[in-house]
N, C-alpha and C positions, 0 to 999 in steps of 0.2 A: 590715236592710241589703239594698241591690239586687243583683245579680249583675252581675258586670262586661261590657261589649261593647266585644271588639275590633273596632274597624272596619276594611276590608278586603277580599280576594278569599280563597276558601279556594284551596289547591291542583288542587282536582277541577275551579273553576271558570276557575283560570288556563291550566290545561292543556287546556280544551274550548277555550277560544276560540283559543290556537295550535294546534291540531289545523284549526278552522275555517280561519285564516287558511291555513295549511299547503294544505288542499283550494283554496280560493280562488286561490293562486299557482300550484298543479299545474293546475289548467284555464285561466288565464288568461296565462300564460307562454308555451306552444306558439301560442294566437293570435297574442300579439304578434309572434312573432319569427316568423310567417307572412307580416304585414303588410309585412317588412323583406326577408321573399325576394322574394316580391311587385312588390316597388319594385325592387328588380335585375334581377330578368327584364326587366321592362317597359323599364326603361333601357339594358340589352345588348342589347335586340331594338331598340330605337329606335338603334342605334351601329350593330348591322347593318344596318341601312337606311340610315342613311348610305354606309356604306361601301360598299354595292352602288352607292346611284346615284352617289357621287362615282366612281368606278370606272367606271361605263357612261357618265358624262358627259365624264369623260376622254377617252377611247377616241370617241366622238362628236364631239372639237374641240375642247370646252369648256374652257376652263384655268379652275379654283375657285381652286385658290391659287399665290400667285407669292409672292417674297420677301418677308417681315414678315406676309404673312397668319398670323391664329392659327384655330388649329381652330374657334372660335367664331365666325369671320368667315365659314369658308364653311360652316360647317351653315347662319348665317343667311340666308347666300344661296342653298341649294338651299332651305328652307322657303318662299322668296320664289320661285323656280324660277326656272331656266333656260334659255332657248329657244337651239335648235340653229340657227344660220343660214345653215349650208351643207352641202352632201354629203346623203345619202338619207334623213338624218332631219332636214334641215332643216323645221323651223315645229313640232317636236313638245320638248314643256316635259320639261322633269327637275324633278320638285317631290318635298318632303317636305310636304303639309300638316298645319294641326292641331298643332303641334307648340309648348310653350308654353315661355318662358326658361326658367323653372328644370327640364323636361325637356329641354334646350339640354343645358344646365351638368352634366348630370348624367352625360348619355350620352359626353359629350366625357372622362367618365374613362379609357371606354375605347376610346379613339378615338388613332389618332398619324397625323404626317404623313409620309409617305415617298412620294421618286418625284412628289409635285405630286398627293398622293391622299390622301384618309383611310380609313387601314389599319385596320383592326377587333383587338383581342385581348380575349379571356375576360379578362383578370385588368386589373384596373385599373390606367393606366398614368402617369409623369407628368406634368404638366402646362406642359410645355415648345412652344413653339410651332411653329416648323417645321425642318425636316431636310431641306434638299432634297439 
């Protein structure tokens, strides 16, 4: 008579490999969710920049939005820039370059409009068009 074989994992072997997996998600966790702060910096620092040059282009003459404009109208029209055509900074561009749609779309979270400007705040805002 042959001796019997359970087939299987034994315990010591079930337990390495959650231990393994366990190490694997403790180093690879913190990356990810780096990658995700990452992407909001870079997208609130691109909404501050809006917000300054719409602010300095205001103040310059320039009208970016008027009724029915949406926030997305005129970030795309400072990335396209704006030339000043009178008073002491006339013939000098207000431009955002470089700046791709879906870092448009992203930065416009935290972006609002008041006053005929786009107002800047830390925390993401929504998505409503204009407040004049």
């Amino acid at each position: 008579m042959t001796p019997l074989r359970h087939a299987g994992f034994s315990l010591v072997e079930l337990m390495t490999v959650v231990a393994v997996i366990g190490v694997f998600t403790g180093i690879m966790l913190p990356w990810f969710s780096g990658v995700d702060r990452a992407e909001q910096a870079k997208d609130m620092r691109n909404a501050q920049s809006f917000s300054t040059i719409s602010i300095a282009a205001t103040a310059a003459g320039v009208s970016l939005i008027e009724a029915g404009t949406t926030k997305l109208e005129a970030m795309r029209t400072l990335v396209q820039g704006v030339t000043i055509t009178r008073g002491t900074l006339r013939g000098r561009t207000f431009r955002i370059p470089n700046v791709k749609e879906a870092d448009l779309s992203r930065a416009a979270r935290y972006l609002s409009v008041r006053d005929g400007q786009l107002i800047y705040h830390s925390q993401e805002v929504g998505t409503a068009t204009v407040d004049l």
